[in-house]
C-alpha positions as a LaTeX table, in Angstrom:
\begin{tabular}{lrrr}
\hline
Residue & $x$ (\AA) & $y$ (\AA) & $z$ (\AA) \\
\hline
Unk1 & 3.74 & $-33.50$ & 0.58 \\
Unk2 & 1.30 & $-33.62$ & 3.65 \\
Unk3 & $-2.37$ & $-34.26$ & 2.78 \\
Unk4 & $-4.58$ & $-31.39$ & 3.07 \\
Unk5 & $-7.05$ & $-31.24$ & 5.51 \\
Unk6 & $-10.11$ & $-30.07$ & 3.82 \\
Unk7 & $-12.48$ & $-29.34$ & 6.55 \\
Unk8 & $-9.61$ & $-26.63$ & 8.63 \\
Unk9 & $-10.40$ & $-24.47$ & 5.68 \\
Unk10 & $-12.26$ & $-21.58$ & 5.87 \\
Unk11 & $-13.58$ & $-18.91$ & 3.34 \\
Unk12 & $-12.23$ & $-14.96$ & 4.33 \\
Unk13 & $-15.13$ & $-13.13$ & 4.20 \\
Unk14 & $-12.95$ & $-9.97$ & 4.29 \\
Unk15 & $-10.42$ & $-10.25$ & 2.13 \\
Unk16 & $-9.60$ & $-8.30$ & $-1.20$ \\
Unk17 & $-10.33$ & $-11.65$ & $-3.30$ \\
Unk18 & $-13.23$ & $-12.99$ & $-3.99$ \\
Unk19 & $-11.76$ & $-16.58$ & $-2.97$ \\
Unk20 & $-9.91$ & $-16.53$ & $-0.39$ \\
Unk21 & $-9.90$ & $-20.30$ & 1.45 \\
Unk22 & $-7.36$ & $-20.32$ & 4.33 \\
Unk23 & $-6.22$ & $-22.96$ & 7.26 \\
Unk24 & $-7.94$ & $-22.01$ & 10.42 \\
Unk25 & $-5.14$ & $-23.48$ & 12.41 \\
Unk26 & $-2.10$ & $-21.02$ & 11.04 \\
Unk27 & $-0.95$ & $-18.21$ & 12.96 \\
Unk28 & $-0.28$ & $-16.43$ & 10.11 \\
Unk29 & 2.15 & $-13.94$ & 12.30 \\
Unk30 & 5.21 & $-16.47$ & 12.18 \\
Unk31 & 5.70 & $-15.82$ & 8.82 \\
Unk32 & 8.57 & $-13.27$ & 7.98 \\
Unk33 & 9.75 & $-14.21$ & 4.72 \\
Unk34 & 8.56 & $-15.06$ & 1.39 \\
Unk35 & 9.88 & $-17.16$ & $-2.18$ \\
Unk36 & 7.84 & $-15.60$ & $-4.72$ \\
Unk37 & 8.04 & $-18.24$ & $-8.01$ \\
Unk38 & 7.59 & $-16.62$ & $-11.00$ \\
Unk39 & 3.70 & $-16.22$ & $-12.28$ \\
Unk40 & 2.77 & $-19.74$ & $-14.40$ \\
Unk41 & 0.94 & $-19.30$ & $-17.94$ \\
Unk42 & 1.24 & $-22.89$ & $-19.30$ \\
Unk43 & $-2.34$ & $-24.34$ & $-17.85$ \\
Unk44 & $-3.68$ & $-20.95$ & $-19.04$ \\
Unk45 & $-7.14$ & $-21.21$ & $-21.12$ \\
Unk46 & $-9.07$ & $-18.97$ & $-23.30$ \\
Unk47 & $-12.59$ & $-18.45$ & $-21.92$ \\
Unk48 & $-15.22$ & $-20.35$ & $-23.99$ \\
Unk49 & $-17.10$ & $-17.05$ & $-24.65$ \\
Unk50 & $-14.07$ & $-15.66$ & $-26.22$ \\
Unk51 & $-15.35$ & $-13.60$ & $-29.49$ \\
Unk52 & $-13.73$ & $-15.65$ & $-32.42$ \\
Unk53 & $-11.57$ & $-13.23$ & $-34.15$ \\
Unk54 & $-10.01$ & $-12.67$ & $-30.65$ \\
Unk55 & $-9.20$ & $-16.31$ & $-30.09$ \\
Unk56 & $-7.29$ & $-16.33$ & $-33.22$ \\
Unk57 & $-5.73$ & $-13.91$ & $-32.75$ \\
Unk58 & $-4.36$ & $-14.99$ & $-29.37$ \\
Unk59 & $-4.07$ & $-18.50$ & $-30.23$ \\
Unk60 & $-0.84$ & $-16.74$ & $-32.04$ \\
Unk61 & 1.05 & $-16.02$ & $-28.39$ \\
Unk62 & 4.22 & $-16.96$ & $-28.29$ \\
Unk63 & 6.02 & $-18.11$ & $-25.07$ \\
Unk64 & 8.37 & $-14.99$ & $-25.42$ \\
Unk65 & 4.85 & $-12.88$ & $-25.30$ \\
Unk66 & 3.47 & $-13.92$ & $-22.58$ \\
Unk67 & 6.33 & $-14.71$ & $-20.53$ \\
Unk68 & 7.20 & $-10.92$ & $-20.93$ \\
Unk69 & 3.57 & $-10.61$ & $-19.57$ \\
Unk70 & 4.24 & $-12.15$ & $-16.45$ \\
Unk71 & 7.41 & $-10.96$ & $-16.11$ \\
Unk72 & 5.43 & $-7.48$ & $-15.44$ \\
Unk73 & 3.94 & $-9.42$ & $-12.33$ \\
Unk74 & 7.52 & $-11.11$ & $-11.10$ \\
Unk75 & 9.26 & $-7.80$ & $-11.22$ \\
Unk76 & 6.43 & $-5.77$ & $-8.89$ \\
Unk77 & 5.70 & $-8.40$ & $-6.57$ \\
Unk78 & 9.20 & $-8.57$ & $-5.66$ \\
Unk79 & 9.47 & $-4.77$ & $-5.79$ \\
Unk80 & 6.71 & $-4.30$ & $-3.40$ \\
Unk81 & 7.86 & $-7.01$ & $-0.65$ \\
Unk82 & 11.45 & $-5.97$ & $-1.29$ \\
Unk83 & 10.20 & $-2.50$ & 1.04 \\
Unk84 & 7.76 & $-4.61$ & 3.03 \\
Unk85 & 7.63 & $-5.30$ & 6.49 \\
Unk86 & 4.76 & $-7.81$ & 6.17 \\
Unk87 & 6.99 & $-10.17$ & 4.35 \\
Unk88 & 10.44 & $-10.00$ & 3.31 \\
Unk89 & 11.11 & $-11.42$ & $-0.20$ \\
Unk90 & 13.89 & $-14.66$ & $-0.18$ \\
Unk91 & 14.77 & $-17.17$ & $-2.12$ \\
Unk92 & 15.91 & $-19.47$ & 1.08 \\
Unk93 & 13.07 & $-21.79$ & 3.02 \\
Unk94 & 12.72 & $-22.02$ & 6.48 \\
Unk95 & 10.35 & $-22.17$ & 9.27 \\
Unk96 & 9.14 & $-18.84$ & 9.05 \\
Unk97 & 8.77 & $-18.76$ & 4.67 \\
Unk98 & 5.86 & $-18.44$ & 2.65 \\
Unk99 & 6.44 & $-20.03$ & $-0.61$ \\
Unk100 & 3.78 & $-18.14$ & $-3.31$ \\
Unk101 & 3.21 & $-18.80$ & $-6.29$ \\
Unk102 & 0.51 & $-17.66$ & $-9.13$ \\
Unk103 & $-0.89$ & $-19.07$ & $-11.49$ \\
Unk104 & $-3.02$ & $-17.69$ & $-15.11$ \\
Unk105 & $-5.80$ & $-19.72$ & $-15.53$ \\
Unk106 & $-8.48$ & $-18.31$ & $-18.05$ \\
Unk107 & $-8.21$ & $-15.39$ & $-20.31$ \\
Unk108 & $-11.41$ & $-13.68$ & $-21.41$ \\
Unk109 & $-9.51$ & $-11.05$ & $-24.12$ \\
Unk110 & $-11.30$ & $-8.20$ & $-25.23$ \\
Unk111 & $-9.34$ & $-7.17$ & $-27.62$ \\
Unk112 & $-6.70$ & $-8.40$ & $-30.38$ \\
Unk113 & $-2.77$ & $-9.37$ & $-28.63$ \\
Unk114 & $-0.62$ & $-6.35$ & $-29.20$ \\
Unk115 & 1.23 & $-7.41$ & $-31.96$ \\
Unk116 & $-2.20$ & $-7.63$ & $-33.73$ \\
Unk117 & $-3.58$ & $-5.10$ & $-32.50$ \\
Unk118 & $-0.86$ & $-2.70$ & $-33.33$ \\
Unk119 & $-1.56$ & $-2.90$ & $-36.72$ \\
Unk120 & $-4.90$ & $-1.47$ & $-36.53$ \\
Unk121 & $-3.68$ & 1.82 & $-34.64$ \\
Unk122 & $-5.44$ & 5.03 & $-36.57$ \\
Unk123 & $-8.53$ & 2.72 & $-37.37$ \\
Unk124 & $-9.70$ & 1.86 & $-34.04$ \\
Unk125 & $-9.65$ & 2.97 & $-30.94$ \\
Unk126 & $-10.25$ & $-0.27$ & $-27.86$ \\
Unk127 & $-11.42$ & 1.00 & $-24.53$ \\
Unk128 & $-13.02$ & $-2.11$ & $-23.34$ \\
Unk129 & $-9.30$ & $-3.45$ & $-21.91$ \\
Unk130 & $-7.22$ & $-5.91$ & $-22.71$ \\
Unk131 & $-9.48$ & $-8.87$ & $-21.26$ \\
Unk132 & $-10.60$ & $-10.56$ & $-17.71$ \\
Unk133 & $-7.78$ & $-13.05$ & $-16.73$ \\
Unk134 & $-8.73$ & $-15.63$ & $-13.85$ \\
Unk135 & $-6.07$ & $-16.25$ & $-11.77$ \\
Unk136 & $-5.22$ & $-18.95$ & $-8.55$ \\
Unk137 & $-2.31$ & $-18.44$ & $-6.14$ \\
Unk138 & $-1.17$ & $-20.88$ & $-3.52$ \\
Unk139 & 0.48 & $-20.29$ & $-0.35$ \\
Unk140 & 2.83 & $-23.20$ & 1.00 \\
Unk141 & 5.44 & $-23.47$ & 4.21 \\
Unk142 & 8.44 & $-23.77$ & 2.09 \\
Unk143 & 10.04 & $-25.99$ & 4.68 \\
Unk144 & 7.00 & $-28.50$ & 5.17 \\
Unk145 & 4.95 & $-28.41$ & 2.33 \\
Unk146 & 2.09 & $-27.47$ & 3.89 \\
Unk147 & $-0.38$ & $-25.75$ & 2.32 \\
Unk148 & $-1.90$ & $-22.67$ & 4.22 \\
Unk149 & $-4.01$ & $-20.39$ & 1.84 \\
Unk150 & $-5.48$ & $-20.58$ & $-1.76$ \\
Unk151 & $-6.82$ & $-17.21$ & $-3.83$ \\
Unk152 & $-9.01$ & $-17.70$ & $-6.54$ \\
Unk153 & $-9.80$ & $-14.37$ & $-8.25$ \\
Unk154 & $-10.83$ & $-12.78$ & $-12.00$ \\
Unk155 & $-9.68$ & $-8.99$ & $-12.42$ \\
Unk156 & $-10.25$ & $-6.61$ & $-16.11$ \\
Unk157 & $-6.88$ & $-5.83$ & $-17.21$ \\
Unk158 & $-7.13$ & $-2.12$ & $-17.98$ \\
Unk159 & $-6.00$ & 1.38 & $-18.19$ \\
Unk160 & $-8.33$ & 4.52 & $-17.89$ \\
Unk161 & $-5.08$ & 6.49 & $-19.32$ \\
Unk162 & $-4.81$ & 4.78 & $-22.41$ \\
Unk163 & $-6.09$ & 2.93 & $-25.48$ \\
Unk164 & $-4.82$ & $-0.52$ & $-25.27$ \\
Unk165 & $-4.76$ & $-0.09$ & $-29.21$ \\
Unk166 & $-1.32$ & 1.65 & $-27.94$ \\
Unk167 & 1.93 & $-0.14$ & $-27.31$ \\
Unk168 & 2.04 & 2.16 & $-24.17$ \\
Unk169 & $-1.24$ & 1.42 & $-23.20$ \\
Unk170 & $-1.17$ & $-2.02$ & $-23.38$ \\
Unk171 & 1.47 & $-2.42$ & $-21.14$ \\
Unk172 & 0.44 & 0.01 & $-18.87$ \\
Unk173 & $-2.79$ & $-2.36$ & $-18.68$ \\
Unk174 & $-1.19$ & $-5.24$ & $-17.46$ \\
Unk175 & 1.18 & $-3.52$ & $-15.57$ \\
Unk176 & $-1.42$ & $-1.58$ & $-13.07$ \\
Unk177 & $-3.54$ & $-4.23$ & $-13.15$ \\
Unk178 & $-0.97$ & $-6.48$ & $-11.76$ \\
Unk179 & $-0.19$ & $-3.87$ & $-9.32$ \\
Unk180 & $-3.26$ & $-3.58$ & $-7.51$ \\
Unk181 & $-3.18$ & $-7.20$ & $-7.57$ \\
Unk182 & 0.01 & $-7.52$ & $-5.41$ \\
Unk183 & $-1.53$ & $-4.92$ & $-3.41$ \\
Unk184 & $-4.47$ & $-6.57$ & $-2.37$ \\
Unk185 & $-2.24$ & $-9.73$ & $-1.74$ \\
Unk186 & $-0.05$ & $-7.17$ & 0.75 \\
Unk187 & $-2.66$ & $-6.08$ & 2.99 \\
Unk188 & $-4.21$ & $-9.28$ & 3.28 \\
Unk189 & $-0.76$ & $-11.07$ & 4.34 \\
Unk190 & $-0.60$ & $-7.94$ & 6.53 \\
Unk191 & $-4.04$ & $-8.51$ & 7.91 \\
Unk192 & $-3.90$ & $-12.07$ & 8.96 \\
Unk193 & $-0.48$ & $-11.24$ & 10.49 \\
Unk194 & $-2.28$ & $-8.84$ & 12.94 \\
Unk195 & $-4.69$ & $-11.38$ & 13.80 \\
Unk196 & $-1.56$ & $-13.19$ & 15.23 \\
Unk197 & $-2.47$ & $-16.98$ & 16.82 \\
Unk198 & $-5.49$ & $-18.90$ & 15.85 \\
\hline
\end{tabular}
């Protein structure tokens, strides 16, 4: 894999992320495609302020839990670049393919997992969310390795609709959280498309 260049980075002001550090040299605008790899939980951490009873109880996750989880991510990413003409979604490289990939780094819960917290339904009520999940993507030509872009980012994972007390609700949470998070990845691409040649 080629060395990255450090110094051609630059932080995007503008973009929907708070961390957004791309290569000044890509013309972003060659790019038609995109492999999306599915969203990675295994380097995932619990934040060190995590309130005690909530670490045990998500110390409990099983893969099948949280794969589910991101599978909620894999399914609207593809979905929404599927209709897109910013990037079509592939699972072929090429000269002209993003490969993306995301990654869970840190959860902050603020509230018990669902299977926990589903016993507790009628006795509480949790508006505070689910929890803040910190979360990296990188952006790599598929065909040379190269890497072009990396997002750094924390979002709540919420739902003003519903109690995440609520199997619903809960899912809901992660599921429109996830959404405006593929969003904001969409009109980014789109953006640094339009800017064309460096």
């Amino acid at each position: 894999m080629p060395t990255t260049e450090v110094e051609k980075f630059s932080l995007w002001q503008d973009s929907h992320f708070s961390t957004f550090f791309y290569d000044r040299r890509v013309d972003f605008s060659r790019y038609e495609k995109a492999i999306f790899f599915p969203m990675t939980f295994d380097r995932m951490q619990l934040s060190n302020h995590t309130d005690e009873d909530f670490r045990a109880s998500w110390n409990k996750s099983s893969f099948e839990e949280m794969d589910k989880i991101c599978q909620f991510f894999d399914d609207y990413i593809e979905k929404k670049f599927a209709r897109s003409d910013v990037l079509e979604s592939t699972r072929t490289g090429g000269p002209d393919v993003l490969a993306i990939e995301f990654r869970m780094k840190d959860f902050m819960p603020t509230s018990m997992r669902r299977e926990d917290a589903l016993d507790t339904v009628g006795q509480s009520t949790n508006n505070m969310g689910v929890g803040v999940l910190t979360f990296q993507a990188v952006l790599v030509e598929s065909q040379t390795g190269r890497l072009v872009a990396v997002i750094e980012d924390a979002m709540e994972i919420k739902s003003s609709s519903y109690s995440v007390d609520d199997r619903v609700g809960r899912n809901l949470a992660w599921k429109r959280s996830f959404q405006r998070l593929v969003s904001d990845l969409h009109d980014d691409i789109e953006t640094l498309k339009q800017r064309g040649a460096p």
